[in-house]
N, C-alpha and C positions, 0 to 999 in steps of 0.2 A: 504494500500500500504506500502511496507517493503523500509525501509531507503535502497541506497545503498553504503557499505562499500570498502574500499580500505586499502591497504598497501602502504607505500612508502618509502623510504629509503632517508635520508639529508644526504650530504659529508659538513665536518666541515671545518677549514682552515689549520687542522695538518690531512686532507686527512681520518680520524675515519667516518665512517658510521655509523647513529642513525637510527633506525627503529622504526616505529610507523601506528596507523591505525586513519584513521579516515572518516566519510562522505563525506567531504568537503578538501580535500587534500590542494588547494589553499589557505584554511582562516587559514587551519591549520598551514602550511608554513609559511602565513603573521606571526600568533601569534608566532612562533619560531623568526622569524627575529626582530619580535619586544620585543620581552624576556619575553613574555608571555608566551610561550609554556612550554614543558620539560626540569625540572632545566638542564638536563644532556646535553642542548645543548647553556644553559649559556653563553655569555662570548666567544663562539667557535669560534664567525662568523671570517669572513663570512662566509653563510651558501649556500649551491645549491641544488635544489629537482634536484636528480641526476634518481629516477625511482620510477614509480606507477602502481600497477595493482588492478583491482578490486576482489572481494573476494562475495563467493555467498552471503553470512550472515555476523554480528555479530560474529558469533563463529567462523566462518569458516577464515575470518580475524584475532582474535584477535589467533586462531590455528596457521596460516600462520607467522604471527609476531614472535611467541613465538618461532617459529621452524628455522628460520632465525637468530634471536639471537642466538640461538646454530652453525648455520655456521659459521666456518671458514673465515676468510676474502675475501680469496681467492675465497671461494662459491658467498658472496655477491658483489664482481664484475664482477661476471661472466652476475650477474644479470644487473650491471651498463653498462654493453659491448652490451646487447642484448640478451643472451641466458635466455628469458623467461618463458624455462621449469622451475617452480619451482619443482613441482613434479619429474622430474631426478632428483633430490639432496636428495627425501628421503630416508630413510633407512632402 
């Protein structure tokens, strides 16, 4: 049986978006809030899982992640609003 992965996006407390994948979105969360997680969200808090979706795979996730980092701001609140198509945003 194949893990299932997700994407999710954290909003820091100067409003910056951090994107990341992982299994278990919740413990992952916890370990950011408790400054275990990714240096890059250090120090930010407070922190809010502002949006998560799941991802078919491993690749197919850590695909998703990497191509979100390249949106725009403006793309990744599109996502924090509701418009779920990730796929409308590619290019």
């Amino acid at each position: 049986m194949s893990e299932s992965w997700f994407v999710y996006l954290v909003r820091t407390r100067h409003n910056a978006l951090y994107c990341g994948v992982s299994t278990d979105v919740e413990r992952r969360f916890q370990q950011h809030l408790s400054g275990k997680g990714a240096r890059a969200l250090r120090g930010k808090g407070p922190l809010s899982l502002v949006w998560q979706s799941p991802a078919m795979s491993k690749q197919a996730a850590m695909q998703l992640e990497y191509q979100i980092k390249q949106w725009p701001k403006q793309r990744k609140e599109a996502l924090c609003l509701g418009d779920n198509d990730v796929h409308r945003w590619e290019s």
